[in-house]
Predicted model as a PDB file, atoms N, CA, C, CB and O in Angstrom, pLDDT in the B-factor column:
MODEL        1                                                                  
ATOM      1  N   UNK A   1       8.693 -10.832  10.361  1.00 66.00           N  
ATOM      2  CA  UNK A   1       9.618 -10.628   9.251  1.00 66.00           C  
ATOM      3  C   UNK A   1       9.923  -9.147   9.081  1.00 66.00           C  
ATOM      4  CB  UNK A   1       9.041 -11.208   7.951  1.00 66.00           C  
ATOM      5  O   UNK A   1       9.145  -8.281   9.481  1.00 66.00           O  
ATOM      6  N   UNK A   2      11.122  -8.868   8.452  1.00 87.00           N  
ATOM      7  CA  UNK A   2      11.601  -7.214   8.122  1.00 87.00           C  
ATOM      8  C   UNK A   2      11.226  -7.401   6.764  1.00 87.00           C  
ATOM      9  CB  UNK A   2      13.420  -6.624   8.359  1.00 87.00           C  
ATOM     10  O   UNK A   2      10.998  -8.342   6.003  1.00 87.00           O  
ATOM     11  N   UNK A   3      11.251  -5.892   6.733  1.00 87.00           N  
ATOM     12  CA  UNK A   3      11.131  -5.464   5.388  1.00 87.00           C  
ATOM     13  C   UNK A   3      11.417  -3.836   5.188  1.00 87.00           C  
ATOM     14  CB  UNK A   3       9.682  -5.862   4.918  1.00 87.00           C  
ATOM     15  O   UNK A   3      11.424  -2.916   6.006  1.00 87.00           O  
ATOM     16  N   UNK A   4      11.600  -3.865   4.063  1.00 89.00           N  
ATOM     17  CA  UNK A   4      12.092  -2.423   3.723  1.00 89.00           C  
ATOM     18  C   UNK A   4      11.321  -1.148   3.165  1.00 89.00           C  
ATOM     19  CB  UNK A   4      13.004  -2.607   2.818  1.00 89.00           C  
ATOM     20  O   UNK A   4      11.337   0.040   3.488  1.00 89.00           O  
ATOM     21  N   UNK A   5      10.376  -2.157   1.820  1.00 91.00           N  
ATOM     22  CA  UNK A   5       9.601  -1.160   1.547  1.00 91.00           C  
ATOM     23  C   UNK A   5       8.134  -2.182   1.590  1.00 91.00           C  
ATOM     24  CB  UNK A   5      10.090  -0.295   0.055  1.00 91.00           C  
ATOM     25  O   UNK A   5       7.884  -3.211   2.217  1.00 91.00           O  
ATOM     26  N   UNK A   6       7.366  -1.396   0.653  1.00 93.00           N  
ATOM     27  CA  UNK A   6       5.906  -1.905   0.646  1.00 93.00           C  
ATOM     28  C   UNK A   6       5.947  -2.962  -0.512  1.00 93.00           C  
ATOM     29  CB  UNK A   6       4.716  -0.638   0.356  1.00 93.00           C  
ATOM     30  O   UNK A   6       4.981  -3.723  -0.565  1.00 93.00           O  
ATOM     31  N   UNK A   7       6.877  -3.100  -1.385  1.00 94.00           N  
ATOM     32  CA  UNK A   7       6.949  -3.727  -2.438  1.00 94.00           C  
ATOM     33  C   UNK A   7       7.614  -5.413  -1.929  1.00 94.00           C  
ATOM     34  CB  UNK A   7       7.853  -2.742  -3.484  1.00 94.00           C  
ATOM     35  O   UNK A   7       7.325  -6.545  -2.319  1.00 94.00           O  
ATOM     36  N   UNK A   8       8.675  -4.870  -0.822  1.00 95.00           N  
ATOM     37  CA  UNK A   8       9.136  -6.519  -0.545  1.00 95.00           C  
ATOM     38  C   UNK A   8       8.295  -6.573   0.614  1.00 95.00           C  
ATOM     39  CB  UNK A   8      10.957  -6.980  -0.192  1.00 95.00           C  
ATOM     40  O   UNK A   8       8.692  -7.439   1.393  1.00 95.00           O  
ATOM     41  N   UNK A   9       7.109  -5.859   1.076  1.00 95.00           N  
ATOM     42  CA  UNK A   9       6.598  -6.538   2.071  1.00 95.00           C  
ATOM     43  C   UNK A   9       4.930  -7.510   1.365  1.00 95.00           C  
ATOM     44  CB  UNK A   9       6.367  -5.222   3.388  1.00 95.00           C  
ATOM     45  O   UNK A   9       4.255  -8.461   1.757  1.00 95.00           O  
ATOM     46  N   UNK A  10       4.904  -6.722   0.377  1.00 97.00           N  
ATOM     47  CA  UNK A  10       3.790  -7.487  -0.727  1.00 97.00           C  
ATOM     48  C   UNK A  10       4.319  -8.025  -1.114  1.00 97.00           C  
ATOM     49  CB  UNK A  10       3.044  -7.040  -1.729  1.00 97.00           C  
ATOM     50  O   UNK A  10       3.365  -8.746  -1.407  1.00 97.00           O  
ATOM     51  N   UNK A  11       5.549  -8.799  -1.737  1.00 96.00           N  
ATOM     52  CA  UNK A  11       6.305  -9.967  -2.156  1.00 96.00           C  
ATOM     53  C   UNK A  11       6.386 -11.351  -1.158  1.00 96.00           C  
ATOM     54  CB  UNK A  11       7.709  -9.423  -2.380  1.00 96.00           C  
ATOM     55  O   UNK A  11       6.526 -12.534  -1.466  1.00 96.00           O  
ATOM     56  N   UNK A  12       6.229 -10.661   0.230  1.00 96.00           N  
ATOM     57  CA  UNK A  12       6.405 -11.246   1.421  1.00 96.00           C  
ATOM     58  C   UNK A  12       4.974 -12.187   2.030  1.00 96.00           C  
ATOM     59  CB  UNK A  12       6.834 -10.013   2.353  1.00 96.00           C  
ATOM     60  O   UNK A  12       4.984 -13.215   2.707  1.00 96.00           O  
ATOM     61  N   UNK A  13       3.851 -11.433   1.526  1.00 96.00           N  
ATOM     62  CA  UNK A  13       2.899 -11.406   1.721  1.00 96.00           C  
ATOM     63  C   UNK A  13       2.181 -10.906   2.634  1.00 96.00           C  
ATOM     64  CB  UNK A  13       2.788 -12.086   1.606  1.00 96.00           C  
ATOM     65  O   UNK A  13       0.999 -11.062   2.940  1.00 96.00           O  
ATOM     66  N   UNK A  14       3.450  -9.956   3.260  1.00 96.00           N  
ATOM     67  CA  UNK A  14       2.612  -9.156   4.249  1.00 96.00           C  
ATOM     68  C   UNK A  14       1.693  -7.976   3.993  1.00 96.00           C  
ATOM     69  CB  UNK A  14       3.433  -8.686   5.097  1.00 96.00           C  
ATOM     70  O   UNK A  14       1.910  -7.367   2.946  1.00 96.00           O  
ATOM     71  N   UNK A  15       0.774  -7.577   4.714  1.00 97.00           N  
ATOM     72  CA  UNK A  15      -0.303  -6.285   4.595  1.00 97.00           C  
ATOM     73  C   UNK A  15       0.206  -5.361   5.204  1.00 97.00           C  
ATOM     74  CB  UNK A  15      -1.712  -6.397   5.162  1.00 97.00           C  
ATOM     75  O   UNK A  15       0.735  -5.859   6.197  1.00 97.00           O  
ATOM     76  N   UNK A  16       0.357  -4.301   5.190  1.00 95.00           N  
ATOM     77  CA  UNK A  16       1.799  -2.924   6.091  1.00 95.00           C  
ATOM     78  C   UNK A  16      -0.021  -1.982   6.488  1.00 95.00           C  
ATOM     79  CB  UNK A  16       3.777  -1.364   4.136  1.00 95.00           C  
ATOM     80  O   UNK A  16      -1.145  -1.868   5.999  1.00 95.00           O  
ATOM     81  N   UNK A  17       0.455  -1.715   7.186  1.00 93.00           N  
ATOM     82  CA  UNK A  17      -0.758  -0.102   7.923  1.00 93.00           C  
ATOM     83  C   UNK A  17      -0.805   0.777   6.907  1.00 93.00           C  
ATOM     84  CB  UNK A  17      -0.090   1.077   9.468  1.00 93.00           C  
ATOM     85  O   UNK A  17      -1.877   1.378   6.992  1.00 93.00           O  
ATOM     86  N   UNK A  18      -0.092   1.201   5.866  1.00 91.00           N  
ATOM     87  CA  UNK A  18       0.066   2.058   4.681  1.00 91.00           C  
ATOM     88  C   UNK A  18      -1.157   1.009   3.668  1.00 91.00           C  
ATOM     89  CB  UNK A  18       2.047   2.173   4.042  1.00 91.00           C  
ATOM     90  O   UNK A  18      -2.021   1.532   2.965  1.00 91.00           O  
ATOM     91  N   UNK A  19      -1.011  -0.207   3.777  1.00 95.00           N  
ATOM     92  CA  UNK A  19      -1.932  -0.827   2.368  1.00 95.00           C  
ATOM     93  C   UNK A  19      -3.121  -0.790   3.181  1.00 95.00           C  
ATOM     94  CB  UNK A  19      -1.549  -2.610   1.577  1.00 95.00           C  
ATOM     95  O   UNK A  19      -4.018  -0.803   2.338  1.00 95.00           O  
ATOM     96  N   UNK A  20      -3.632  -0.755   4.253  1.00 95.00           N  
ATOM     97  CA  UNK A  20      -4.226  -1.517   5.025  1.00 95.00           C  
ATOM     98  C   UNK A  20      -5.862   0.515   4.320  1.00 95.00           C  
ATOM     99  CB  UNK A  20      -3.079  -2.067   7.273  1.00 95.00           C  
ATOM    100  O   UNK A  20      -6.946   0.638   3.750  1.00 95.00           O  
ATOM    101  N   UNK A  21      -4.724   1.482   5.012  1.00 91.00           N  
ATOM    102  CA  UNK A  21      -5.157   3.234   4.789  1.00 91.00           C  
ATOM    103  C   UNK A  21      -5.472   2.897   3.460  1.00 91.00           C  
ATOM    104  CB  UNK A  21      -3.832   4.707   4.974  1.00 91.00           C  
ATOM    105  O   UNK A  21      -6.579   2.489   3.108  1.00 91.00           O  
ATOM    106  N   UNK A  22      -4.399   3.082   2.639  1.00 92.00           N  
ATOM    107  CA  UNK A  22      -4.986   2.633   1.170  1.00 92.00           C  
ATOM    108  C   UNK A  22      -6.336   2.209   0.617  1.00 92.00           C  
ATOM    109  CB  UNK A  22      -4.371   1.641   0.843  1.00 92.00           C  
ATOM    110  O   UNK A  22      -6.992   2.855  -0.201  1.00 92.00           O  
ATOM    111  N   UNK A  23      -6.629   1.194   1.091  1.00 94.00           N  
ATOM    112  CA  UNK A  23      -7.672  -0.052   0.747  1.00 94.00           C  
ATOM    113  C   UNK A  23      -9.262   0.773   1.477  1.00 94.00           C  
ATOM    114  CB  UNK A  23      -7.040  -1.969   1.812  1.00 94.00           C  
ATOM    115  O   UNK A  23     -10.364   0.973   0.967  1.00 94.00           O  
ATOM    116  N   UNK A  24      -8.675   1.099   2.931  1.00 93.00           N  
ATOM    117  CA  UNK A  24      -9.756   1.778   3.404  1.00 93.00           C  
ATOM    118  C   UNK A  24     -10.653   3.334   2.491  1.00 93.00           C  
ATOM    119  CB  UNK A  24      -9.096   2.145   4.791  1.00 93.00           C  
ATOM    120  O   UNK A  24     -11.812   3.719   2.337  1.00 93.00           O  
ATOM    121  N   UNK A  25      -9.148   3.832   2.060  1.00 88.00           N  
ATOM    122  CA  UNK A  25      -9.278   5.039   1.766  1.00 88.00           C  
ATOM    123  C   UNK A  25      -9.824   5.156   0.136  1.00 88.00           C  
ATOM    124  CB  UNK A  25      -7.930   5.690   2.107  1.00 88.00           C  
ATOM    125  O   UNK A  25     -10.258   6.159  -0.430  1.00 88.00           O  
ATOM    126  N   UNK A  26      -9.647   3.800  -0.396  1.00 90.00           N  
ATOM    127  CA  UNK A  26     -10.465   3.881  -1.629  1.00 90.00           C  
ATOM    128  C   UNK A  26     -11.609   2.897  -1.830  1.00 90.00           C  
ATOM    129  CB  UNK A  26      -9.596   3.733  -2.743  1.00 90.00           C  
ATOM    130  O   UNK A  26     -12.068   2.510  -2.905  1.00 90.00           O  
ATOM    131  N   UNK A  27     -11.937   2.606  -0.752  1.00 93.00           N  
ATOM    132  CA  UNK A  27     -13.084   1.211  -0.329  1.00 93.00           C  
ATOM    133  C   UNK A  27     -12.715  -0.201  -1.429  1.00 93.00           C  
ATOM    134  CB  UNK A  27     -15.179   1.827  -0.737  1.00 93.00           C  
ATOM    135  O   UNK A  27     -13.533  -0.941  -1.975  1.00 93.00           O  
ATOM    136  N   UNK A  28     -11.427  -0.238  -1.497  1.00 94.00           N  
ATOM    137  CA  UNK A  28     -11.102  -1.846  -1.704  1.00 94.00           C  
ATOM    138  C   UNK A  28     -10.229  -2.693  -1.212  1.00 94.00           C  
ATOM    139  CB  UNK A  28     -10.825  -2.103  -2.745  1.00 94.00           C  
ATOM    140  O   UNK A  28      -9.183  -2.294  -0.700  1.00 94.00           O  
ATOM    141  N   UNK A  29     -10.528  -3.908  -1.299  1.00 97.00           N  
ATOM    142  CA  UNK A  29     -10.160  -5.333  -0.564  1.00 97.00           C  
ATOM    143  C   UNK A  29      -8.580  -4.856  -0.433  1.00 97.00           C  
ATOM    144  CB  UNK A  29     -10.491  -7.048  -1.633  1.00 97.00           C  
ATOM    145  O   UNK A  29      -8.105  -4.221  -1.375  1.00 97.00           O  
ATOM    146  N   UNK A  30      -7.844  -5.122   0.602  1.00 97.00           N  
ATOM    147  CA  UNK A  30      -6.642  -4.648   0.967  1.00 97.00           C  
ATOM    148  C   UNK A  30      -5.641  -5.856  -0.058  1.00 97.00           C  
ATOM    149  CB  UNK A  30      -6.474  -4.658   2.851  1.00 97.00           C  
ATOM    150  O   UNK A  30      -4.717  -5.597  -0.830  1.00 97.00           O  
ATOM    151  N   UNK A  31      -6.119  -6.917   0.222  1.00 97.00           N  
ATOM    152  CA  UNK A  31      -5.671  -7.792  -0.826  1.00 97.00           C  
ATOM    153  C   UNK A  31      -5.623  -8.093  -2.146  1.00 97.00           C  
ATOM    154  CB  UNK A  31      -5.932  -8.441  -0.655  1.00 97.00           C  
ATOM    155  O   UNK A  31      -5.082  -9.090  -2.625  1.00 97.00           O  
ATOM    156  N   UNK A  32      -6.599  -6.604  -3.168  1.00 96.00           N  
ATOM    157  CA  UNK A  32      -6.067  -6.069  -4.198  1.00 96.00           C  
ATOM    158  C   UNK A  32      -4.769  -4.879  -4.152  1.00 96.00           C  
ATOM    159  CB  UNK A  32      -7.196  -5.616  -4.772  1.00 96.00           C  
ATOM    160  O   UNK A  32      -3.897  -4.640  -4.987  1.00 96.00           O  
ATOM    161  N   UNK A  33      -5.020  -4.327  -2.950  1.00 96.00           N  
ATOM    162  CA  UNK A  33      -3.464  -3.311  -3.441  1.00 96.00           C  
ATOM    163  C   UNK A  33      -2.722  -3.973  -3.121  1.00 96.00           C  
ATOM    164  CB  UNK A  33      -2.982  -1.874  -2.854  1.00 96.00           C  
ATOM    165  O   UNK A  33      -1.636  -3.422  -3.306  1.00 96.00           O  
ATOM    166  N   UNK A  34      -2.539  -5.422  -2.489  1.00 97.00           N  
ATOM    167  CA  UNK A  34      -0.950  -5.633  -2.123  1.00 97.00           C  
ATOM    168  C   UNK A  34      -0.734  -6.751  -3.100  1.00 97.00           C  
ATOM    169  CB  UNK A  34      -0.523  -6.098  -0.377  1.00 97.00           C  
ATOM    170  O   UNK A  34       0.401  -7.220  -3.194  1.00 97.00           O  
ATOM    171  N   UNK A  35      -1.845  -7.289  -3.937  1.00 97.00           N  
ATOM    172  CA  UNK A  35      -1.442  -8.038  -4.944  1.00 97.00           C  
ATOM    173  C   UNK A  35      -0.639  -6.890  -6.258  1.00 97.00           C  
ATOM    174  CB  UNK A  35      -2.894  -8.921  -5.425  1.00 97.00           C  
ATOM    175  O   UNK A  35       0.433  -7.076  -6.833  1.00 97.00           O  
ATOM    176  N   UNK A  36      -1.728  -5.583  -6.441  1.00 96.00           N  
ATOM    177  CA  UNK A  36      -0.769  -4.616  -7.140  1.00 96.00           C  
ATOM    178  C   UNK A  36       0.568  -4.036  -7.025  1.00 96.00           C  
ATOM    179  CB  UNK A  36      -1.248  -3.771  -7.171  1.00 96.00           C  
ATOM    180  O   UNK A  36       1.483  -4.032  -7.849  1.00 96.00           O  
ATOM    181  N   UNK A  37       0.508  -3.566  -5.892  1.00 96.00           N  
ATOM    182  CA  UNK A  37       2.133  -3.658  -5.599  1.00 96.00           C  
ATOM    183  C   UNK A  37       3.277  -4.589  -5.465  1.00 96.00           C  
ATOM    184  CB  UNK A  37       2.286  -3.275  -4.683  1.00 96.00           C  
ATOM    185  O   UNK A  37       4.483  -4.350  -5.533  1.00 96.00           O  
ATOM    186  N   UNK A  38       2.638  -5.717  -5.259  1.00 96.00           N  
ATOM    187  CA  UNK A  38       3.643  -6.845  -6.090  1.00 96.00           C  
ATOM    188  C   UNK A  38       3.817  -7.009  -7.378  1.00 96.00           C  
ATOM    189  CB  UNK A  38       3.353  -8.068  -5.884  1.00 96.00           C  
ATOM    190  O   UNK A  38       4.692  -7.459  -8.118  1.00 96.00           O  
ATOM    191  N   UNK A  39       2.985  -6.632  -7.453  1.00 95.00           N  
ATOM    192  CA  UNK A  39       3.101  -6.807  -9.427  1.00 95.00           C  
ATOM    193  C   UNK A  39       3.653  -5.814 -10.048  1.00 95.00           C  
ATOM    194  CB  UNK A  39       1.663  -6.851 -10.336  1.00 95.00           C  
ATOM    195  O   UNK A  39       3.976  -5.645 -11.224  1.00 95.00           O  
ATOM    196  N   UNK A  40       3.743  -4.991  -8.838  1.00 94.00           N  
ATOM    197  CA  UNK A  40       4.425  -3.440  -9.198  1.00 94.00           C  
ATOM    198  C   UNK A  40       3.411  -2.254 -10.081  1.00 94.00           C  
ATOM    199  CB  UNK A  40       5.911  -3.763 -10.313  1.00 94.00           C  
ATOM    200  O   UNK A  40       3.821  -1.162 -10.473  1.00 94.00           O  
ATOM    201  N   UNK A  41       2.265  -2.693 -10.232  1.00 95.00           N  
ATOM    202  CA  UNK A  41       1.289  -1.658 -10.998  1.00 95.00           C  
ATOM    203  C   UNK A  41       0.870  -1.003  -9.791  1.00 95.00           C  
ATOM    204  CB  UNK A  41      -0.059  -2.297 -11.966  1.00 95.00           C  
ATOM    205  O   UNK A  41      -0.304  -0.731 -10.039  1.00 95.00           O  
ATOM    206  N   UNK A  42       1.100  -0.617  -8.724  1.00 93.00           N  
ATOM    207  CA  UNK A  42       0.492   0.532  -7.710  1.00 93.00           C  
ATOM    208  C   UNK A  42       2.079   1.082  -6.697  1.00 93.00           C  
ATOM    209  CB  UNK A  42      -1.066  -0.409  -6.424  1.00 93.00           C  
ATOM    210  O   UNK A  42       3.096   0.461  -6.388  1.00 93.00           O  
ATOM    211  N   UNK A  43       1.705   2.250  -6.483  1.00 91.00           N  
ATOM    212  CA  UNK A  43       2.876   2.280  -5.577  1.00 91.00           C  
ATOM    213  C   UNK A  43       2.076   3.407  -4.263  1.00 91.00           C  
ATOM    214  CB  UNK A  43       4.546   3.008  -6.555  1.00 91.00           C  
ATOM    215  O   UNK A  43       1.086   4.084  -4.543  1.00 91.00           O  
ATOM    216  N   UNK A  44       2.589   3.417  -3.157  1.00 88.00           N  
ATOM    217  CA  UNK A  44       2.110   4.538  -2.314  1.00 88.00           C  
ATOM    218  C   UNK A  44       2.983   5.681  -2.091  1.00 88.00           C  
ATOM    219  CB  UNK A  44       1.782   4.067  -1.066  1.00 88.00           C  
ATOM    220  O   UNK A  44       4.193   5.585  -1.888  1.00 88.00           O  
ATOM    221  N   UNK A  45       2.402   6.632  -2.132  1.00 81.00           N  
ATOM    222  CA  UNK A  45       3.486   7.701  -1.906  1.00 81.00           C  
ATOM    223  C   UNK A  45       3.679   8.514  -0.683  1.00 81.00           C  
ATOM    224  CB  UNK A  45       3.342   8.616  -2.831  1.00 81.00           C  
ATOM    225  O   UNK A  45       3.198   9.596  -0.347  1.00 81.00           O  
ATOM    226  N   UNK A  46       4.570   7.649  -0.065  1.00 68.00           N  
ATOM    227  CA  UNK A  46       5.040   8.252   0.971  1.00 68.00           C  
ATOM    228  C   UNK A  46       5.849   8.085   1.901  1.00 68.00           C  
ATOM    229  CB  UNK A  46       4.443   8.451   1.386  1.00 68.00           C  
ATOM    230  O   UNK A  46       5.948   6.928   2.308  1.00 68.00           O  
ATOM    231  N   UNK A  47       6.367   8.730   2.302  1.00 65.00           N  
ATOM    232  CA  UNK A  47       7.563   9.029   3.304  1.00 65.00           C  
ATOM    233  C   UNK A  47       7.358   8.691   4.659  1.00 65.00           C  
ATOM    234  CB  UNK A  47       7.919  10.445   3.341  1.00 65.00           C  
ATOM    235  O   UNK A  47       6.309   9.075   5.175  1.00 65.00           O  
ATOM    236  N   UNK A  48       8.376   7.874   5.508  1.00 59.00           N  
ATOM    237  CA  UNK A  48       7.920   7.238   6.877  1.00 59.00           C  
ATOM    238  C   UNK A  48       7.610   7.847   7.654  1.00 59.00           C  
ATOM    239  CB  UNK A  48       8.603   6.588   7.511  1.00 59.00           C  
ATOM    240  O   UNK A  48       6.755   7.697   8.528  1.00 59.00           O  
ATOM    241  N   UNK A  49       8.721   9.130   7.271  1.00 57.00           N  
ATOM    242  CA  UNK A  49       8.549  10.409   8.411  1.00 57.00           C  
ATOM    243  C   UNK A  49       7.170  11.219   8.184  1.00 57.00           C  
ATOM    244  CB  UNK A  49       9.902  11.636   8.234  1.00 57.00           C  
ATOM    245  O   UNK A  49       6.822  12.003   9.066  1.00 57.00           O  
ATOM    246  N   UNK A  50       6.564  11.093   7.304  1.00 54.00           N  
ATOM    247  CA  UNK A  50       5.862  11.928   6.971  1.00 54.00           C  
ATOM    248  C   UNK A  50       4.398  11.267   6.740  1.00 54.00           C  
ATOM    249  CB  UNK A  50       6.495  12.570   5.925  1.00 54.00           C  
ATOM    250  O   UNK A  50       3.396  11.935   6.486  1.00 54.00           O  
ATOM    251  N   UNK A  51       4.423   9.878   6.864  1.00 51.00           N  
ATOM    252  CA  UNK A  51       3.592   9.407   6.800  1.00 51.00           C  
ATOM    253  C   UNK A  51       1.950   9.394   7.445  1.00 51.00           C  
ATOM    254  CB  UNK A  51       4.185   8.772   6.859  1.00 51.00           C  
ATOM    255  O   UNK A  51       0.960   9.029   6.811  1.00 51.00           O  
ATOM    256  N   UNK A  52       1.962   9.823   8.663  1.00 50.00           N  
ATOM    257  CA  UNK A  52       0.518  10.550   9.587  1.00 50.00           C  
ATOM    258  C   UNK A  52       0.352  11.678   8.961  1.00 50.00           C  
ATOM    259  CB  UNK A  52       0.660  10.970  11.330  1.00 50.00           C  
ATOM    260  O   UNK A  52      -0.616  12.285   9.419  1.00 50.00           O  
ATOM    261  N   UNK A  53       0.952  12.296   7.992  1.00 51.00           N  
ATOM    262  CA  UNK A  53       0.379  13.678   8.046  1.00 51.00           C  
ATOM    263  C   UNK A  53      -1.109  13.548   7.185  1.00 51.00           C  
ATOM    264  CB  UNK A  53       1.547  14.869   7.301  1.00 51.00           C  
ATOM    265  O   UNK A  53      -2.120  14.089   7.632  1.00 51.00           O  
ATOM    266  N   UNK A  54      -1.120  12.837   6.012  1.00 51.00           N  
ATOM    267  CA  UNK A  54      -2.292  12.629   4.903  1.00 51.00           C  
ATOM    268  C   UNK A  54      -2.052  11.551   3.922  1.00 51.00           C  
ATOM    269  CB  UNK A  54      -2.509  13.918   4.039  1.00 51.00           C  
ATOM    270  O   UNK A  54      -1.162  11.481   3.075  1.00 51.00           O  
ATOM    271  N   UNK A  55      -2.788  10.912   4.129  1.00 49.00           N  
ATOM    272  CA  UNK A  55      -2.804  10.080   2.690  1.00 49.00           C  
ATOM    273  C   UNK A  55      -3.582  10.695   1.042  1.00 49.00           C  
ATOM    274  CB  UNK A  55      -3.709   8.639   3.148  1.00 49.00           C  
ATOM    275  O   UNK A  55      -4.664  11.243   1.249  1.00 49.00           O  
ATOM    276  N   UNK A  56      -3.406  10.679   0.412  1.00 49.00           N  
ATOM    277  CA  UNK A  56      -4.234  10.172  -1.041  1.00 49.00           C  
ATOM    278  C   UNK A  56      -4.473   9.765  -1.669  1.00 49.00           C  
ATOM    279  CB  UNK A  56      -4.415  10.204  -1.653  1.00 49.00           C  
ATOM    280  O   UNK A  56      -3.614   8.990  -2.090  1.00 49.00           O  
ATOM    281  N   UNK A  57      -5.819   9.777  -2.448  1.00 50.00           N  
ATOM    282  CA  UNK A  57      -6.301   8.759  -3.165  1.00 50.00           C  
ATOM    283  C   UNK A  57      -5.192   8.497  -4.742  1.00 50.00           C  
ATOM    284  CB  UNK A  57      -8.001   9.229  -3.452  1.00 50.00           C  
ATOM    285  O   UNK A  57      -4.667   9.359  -5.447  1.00 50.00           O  
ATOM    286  N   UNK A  58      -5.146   6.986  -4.867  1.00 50.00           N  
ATOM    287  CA  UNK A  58      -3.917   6.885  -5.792  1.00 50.00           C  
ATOM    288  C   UNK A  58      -4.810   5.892  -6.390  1.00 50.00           C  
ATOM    289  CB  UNK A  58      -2.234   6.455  -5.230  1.00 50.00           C  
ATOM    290  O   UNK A  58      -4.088   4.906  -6.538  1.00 50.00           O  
ATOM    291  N   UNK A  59      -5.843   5.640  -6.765  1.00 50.00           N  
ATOM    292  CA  UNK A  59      -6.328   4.478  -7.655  1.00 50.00           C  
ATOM    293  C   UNK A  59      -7.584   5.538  -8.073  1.00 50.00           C  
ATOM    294  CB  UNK A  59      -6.755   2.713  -6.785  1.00 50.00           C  
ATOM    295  O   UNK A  59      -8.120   6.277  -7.248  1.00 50.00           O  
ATOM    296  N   UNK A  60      -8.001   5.467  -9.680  1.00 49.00           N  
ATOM    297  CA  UNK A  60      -9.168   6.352 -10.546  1.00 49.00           C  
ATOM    298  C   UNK A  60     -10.227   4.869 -10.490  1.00 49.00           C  
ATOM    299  CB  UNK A  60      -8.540   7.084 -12.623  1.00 49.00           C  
ATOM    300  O   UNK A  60     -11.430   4.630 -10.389  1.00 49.00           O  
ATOM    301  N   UNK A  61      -8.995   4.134 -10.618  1.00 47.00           N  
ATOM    302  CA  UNK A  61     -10.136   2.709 -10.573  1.00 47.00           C  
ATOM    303  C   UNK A  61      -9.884   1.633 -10.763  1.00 47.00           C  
ATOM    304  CB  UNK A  61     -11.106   2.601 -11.369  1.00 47.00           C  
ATOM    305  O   UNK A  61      -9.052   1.360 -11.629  1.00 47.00           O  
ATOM    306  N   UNK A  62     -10.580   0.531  -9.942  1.00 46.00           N  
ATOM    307  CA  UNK A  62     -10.423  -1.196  -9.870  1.00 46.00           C  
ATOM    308  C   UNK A  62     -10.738  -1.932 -11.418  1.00 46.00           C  
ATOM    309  CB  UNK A  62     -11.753  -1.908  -8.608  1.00 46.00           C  
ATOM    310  O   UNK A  62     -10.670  -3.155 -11.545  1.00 46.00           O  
TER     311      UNK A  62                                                      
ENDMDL                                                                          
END                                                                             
């Protein structure tokens, strides 16, 4: 399936390599951030092009 952003790909039910970093990068179940970003309470910040350079931490807490 396509998709555009991270929001219709969590609508979709897909997991993207961006939620996947996420989940790793704050030690939780990948299938809480992509239930949040469907729900629209999380977003990731970042740019496609720019995306390898660094991630950060975007959740204080579960």
């Amino acid at each position: 399936m396509e998709y555009k952003t991270q929001m219709e790909a969590a609508r979709l039910g897909i997991v993207t390599d961006e939620m996947k970093n996420v989940a790793k990068n704050e030690n939780i179940n990948v299938d809480i951030i992509r239930e949040r970003i469907k729900e629209g309470k999380l977003v990731i910040p970042a740019n496609k092009k720019i995306i390898k350079e660094k991630l950060i931490k975007v959740l204080d807490t579960v």
